[in-house]
C-alpha positions as CSV (number, residue, x, y, z in Angstrom):
1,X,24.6,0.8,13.1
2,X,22.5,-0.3,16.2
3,X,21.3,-3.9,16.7
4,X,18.1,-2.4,16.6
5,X,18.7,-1.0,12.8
6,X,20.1,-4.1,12.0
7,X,17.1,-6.0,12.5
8,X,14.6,-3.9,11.1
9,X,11.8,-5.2,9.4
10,X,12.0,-4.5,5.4
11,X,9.5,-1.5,4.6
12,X,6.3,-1.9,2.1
13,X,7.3,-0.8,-1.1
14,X,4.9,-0.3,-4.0
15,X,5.2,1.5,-7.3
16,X,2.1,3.5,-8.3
17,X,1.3,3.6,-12.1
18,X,-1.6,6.7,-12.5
19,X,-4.6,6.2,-14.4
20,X,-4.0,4.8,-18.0
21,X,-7.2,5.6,-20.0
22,X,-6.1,3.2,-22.8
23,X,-8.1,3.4,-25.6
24,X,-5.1,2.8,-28.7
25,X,-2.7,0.9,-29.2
26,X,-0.3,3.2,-31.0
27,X,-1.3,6.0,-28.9
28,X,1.2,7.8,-26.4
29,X,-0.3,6.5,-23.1
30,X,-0.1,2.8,-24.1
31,X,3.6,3.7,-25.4
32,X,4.1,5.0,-22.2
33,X,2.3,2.6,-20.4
34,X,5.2,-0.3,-22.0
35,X,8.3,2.0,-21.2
36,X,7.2,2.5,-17.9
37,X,6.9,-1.3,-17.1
38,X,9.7,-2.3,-19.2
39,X,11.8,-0.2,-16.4
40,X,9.9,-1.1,-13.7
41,X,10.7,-5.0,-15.1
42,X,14.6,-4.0,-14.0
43,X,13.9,-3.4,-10.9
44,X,11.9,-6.8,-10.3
45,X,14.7,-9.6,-9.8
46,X,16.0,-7.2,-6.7
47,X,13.0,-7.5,-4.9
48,X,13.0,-4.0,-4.3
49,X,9.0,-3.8,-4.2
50,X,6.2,-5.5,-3.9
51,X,4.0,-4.9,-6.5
52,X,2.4,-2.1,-9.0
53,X,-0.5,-0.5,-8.2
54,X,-3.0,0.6,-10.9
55,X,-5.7,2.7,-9.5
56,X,-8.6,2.0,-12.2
57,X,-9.7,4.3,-15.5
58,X,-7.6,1.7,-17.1
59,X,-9.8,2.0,-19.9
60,X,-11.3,5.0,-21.9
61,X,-15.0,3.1,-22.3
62,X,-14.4,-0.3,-20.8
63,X,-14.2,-2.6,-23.9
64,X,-12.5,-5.7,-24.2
65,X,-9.9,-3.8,-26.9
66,X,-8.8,-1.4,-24.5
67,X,-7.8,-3.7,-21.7
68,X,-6.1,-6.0,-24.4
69,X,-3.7,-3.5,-24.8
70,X,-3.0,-3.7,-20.8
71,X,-3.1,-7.5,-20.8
72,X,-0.5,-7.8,-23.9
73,X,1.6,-5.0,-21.9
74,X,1.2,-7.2,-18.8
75,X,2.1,-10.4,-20.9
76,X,5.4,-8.7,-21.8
77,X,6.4,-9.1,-18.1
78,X,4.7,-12.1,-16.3
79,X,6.6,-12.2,-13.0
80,X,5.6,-8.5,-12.5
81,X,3.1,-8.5,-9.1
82,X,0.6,-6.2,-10.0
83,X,-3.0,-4.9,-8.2
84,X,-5.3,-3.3,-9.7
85,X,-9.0,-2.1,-8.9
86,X,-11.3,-0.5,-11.4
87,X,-12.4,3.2,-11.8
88,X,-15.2,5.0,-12.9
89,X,-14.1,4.8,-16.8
90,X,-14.1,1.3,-16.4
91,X,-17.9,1.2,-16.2
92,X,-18.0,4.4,-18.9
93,X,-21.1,2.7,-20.3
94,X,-22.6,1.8,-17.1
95,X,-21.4,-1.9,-18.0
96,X,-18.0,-3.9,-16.6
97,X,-18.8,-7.0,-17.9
98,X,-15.3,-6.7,-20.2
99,X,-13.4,-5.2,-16.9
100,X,-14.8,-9.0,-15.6
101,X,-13.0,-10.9,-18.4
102,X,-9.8,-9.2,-18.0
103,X,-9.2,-8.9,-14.4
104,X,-10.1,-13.0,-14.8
105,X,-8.0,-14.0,-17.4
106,X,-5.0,-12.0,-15.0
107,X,-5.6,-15.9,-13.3
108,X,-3.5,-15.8,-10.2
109,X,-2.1,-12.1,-10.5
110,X,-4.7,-10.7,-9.5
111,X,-7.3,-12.1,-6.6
112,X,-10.7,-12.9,-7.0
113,X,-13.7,-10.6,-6.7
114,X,-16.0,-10.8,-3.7
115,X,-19.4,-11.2,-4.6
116,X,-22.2,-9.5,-2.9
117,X,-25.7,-8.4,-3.2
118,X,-26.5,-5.3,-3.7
119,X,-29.3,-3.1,-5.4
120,X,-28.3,-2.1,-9.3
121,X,-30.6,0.0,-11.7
122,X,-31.9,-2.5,-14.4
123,X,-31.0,-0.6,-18.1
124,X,-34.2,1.5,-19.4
125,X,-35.8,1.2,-15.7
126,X,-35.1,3.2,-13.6
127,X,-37.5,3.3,-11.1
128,X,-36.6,-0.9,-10.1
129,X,-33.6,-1.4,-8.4
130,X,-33.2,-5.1,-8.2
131,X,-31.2,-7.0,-5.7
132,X,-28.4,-8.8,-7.8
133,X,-25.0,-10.3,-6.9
134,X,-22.4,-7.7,-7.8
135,X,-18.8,-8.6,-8.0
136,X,-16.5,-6.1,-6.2
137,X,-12.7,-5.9,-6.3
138,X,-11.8,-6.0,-2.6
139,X,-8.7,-7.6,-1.3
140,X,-6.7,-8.2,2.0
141,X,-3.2,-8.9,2.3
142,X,-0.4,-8.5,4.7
143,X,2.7,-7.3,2.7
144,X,5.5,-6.8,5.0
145,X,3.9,-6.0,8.1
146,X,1.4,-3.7,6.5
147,X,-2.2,-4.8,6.0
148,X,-2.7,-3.6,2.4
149,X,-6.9,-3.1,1.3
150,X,-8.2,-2.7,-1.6
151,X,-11.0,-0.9,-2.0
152,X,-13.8,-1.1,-5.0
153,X,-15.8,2.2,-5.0
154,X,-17.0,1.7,-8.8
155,X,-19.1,-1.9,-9.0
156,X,-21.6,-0.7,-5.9
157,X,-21.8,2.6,-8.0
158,X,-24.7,3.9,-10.4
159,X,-22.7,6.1,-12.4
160,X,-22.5,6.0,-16.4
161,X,-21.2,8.8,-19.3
162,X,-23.6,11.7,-19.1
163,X,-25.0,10.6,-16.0
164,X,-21.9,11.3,-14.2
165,X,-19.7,9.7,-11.3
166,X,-21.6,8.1,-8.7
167,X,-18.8,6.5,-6.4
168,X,-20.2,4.2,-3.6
169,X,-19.4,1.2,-1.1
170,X,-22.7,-0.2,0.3
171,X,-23.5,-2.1,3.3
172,X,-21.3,-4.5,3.0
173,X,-18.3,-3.5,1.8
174,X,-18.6,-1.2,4.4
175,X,-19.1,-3.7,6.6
176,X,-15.7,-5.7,5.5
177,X,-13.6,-2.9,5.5
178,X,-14.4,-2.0,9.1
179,X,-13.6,-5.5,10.4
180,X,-10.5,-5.4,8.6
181,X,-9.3,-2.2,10.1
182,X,-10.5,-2.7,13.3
183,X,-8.8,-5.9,13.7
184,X,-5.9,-4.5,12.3
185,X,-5.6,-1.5,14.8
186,X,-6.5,-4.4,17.6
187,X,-3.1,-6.0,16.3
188,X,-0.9,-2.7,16.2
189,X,-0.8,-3.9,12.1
190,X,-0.5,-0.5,10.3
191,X,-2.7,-0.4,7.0
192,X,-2.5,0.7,3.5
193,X,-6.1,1.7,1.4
194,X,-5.8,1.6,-1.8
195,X,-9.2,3.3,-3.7
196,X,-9.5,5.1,-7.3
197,X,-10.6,8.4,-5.2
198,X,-10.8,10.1,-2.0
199,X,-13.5,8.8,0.5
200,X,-15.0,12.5,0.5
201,X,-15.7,11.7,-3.5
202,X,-18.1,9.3,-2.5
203,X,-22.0,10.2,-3.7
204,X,-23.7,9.9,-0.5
205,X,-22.9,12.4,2.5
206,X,-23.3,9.7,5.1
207,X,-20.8,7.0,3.5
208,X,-18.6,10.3,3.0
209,X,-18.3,11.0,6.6
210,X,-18.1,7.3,7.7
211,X,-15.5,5.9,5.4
212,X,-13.2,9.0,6.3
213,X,-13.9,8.8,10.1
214,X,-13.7,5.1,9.9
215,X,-9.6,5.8,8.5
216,X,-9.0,8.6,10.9
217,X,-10.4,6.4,13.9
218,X,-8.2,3.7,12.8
219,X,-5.3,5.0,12.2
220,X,-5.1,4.6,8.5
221,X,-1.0,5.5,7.4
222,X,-1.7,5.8,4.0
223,X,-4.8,5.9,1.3
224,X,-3.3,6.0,-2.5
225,X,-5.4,7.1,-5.3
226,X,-5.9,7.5,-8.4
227,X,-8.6,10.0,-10.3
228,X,-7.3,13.5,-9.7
229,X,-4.6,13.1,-12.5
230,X,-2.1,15.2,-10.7
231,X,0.3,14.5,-8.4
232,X,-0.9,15.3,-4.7
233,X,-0.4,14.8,-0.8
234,X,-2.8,15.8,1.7
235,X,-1.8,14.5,5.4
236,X,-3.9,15.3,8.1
237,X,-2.2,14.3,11.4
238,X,-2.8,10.5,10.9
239,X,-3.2,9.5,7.4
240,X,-1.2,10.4,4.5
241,X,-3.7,10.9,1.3
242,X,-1.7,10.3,-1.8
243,X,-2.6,10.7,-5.7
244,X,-0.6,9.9,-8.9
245,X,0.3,11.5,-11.9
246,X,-2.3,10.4,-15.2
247,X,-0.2,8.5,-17.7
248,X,-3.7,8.6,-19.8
249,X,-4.6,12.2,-19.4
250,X,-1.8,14.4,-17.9
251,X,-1.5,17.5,-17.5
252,X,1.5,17.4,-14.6
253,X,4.4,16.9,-15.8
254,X,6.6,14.2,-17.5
255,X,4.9,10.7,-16.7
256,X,6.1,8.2,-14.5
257,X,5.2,6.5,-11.1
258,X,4.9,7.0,-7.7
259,X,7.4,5.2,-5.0
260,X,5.4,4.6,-1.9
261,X,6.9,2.9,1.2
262,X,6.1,2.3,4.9
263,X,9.1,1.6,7.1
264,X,7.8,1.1,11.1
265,X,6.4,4.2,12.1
266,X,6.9,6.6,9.0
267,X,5.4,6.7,5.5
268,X,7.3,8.1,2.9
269,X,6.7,9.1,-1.0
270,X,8.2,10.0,-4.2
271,X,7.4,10.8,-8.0
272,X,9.8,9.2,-10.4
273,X,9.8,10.5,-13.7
274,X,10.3,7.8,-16.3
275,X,12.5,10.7,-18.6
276,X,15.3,10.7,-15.7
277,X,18.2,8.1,-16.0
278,X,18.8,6.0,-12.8
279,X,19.1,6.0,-9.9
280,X,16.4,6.8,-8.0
281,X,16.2,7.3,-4.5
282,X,13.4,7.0,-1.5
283,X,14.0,8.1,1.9
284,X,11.8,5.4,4.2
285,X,13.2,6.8,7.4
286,X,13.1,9.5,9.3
287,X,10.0,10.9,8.7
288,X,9.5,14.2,7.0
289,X,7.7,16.9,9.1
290,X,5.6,18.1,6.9
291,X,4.2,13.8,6.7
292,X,4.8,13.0,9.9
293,X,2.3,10.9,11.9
294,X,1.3,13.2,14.8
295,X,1.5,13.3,17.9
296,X,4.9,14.1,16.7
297,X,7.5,11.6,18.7
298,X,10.8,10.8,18.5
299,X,9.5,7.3,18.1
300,X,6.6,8.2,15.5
301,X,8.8,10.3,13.5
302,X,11.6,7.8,13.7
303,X,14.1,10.1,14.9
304,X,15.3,7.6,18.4
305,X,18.6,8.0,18.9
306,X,20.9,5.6,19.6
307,X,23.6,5.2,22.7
308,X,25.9,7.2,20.4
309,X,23.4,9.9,19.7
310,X,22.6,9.1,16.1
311,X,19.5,8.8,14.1
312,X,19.2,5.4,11.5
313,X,18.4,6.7,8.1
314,X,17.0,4.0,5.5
315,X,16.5,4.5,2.6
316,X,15.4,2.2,-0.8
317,X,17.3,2.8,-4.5
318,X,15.6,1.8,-7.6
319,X,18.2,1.2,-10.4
320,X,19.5,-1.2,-13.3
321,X,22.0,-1.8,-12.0
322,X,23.7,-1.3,-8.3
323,X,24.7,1.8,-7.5
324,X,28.0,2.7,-7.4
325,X,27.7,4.2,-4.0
326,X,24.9,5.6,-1.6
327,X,25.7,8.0,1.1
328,X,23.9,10.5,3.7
329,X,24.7,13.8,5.3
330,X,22.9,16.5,7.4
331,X,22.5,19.9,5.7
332,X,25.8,20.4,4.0
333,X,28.0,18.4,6.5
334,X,30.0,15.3,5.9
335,X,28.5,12.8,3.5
336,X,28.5,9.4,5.4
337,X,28.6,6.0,3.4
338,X,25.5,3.9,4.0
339,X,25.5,0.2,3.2
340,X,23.0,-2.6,2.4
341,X,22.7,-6.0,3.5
342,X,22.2,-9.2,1.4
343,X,19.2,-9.7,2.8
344,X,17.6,-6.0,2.8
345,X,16.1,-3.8,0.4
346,X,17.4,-0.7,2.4
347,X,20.6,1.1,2.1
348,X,21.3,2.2,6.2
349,X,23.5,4.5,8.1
350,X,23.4,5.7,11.8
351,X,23.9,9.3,11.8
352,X,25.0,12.1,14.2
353,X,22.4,13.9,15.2
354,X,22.2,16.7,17.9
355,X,18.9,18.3,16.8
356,X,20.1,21.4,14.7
357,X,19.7,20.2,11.4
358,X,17.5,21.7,8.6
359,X,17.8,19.0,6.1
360,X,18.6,14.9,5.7
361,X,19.9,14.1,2.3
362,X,20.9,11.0,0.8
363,X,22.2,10.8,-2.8
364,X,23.1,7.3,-5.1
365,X,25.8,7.7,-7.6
366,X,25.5,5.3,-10.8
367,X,29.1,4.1,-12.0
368,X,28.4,5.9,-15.2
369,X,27.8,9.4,-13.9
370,X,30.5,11.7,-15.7
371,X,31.1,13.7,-12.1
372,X,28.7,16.5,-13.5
373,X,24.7,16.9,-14.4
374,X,21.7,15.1,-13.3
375,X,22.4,12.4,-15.1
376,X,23.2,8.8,-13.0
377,X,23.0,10.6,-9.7
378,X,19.7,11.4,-7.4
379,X,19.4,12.8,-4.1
380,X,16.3,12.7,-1.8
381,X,15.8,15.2,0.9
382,X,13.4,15.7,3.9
383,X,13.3,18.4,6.5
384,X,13.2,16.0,9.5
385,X,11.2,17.0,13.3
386,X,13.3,18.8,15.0
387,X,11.3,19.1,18.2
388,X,8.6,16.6,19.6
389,X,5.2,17.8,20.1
390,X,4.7,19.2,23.8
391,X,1.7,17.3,24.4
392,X,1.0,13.5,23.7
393,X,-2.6,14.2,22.8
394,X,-3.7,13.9,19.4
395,X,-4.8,15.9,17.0
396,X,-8.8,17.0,16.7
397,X,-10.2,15.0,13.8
398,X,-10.4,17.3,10.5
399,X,-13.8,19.0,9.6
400,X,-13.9,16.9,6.4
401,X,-11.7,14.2,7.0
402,X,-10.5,11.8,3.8
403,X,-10.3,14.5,1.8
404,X,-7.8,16.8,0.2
405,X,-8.6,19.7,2.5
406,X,-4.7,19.0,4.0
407,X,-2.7,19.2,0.8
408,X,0.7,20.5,0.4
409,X,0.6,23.5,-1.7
410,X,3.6,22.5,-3.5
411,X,6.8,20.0,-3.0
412,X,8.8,19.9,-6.0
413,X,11.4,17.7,-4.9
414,X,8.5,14.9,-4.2
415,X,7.2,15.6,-7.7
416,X,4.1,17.7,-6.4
417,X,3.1,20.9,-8.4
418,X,0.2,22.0,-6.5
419,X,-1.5,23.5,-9.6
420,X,-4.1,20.4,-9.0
421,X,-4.6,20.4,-13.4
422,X,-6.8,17.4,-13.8
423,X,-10.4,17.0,-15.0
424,X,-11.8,16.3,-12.1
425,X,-10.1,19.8,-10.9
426,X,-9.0,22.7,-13.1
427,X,-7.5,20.9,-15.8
428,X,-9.1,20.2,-19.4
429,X,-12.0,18.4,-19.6
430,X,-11.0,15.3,-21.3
């Protein structure tokens, strides 16, 4: 392994738990909802993320009942970090004042609102928009080298039940967001959005075109949302958009959550089923072609070689327990152990590379797999670049950029369909 591998700074890793739309107690999704934290609670004394995202609709309606049933889940697990941001649900009745109670009596897990003014329709009239402090769940922190936003597009908003979704930012939030990012890009720190949908969701045309110009222009790596129900990616040169699988309302598939990482110059994803046995594995390094941040380099792809002519692969296994072994191979060639430090969440390996290969895999094996079957063993595999872009320019901004308009049909092995069935799609309409 290089000195350079050796020194690598840990990547961000976050677990994504889709929206909840908790409403009863005895009811699949809040079942769910505890088995799904009571695994991820395995995984916390390794350190091998840093927290669990919840994207909003934690809540059917918004009432105080429904969020209990998060906050006693939550309870179960206090050493869990967890972020959270609200969704449209979560003002169903055009009302958040028991989405207020619970993200405050989360104390110290979860930050404080920021509080600004901004106009609100008074109930019953309509025709007055007062000018009232609003409290919006923004935050800023640097996790790991990674400025990590998060982004309130529900409080500024309008929307109620039969009045529809009504998804906004305002002045300033807009305002806050842009000094973030562009202070970020003036410090080379790469940034993470995290939002309950996609910027081109948002109710007014103008804020629609700005938000997602505002990412492209600043080199957003990754937004992560919530809303669609499904499972999707939609990379457009610079930014990867991600969604998650409901656990409230799902349509997709066997529920679980999404593994999310950025690792230097590549961003990487996965969807982990919660019916599969460990391990699980996430490859942070190289990049994937079809994800990779363009113009496509050696360096932005992660594929440098080293004086030997090999690539480092990295890569992060979520388990009970340690894994028995983890190893690497190109295409169907020699499987190559890959070790990891005391003080690193990766598992590493420098690997031969001479530019011909179609696949990267890297597989854990759990000291109770029987040597056959799926079960205890997992394997993660990306096609990586094989050939840099011939021009260092980059790309031409999309037509509608932050939204889905550059999704992968279909990657089964990430966990994404492509049959987009959610309600806010072509699923049912829940």
């Amino acid at each position: 392994m290089s000195d350079t591998a050796a020194h690598r700074r840990d990547p961000l890793v976050f677990l994504h738990v889709g929206d909840l739309h908790l409403q009863d107690a005895e009811a699949q999704n809040a079942r769910d909802l505890n088995a799904i934290l009571d695994q991820i609670a395995t995984l916390a004394p390794h350190g091998l993320f840093d927290f669990v995202y919840l994207p909003g609709d934690l809540a059917e309606n918004g009432y105080a009942a429904e969020y209990q049933i998060l906050k006693a889940a939550l309870d179960r697990h206090p050493d869990l970090p967890v972020r959270l941001i609200p969704g449209d649900h979560d003002r169903q009745h055009g009302r958040m004042d028991d989405f207020h109670a619970f993200a405050a009596s989360l104390g110290a897990r979860l930050p404080a609102p920021m509080v600004w003014d901004l106009e609100q329709p008074p109930s019953g009239c309509p025709e007055t928009w007062p000018i009232l402090p609003i409290p919006h769940y923004c935050a800023s922190a640097d996790i790991q080298g990674v400025r990590c936003l998060f982004v309130d597009m529900i409080s500024p908003g309008f929307g109620r039940k039969a009045i529809g979704l009504d998804f906004r930012l305002g002045r300033p939030q807009t305002q806050w967001l842009s000094a973030q990012l562009t202070d970020a890009a003036a410090q080379k720190i790469p940034c993470a959005v995290f939002m309950h949908a996609y910027p081109d969701d948002l109710r007014e045309p103008d804020e629609r075109l700005d938000i997602g110009g505002l990412f492209w222009g600043t080199r957003v790596r990754l937004v992560e949302m919530g809303h669609t129900h499904y499972n999707e990616l939609a990379p457009d040169g610079r930014t990867l958009y991600a969604a998650a699988r409901s656990v409230g309302q799902n349509e997709d598939g066997s529920v679980g959550y999404a593994v999310a990482a950025i690792d230097g110059p590549v961003t990487s994803w996965r969807f982990r089923a919660l019916d599969r046995t460990t391990p699980f594995v996430l490859i942070t390094s190289p990049a994937d072609r079809r994800v990779a941040t363009q113009p496509i380099t050696p360096a932005s792809s992660g594929m440098e070689l080293d004086a030997e002519g090999r690539i480092s692969v990295r890569a992060v296994v979520l388990s009970d327990a340690p894994p028995d072994y983890v190893h690497c191979r190109v295409d169907t060639g020699p499987w190559l152990r890959m070790e990891r430090r005391p003080d690193s969440r990766c598992y590493e390996a420098a690997l031969a590379w001479d530019g011909s290969g179609r696949s990267i895999q890297v597989e854990a094996v759990d000291g109770r797999w029987p040597g056959h079957g799926p079960d205890y063993v997992d394997t993660d595999v990306i096609e990586p670049v094989m050939a840099a872009s011939d021009s260092a320019a980059p790309p031409p901004m999309p037509q509608k950029p932050g939204s889905d308009a550059g999704r992968i049909p279909s990657w089964v092995g990430k966990g994404v369909r492509g049959d987009q069935l959610g309600p806010n799609r072509y699923g049912r309409k829940w």
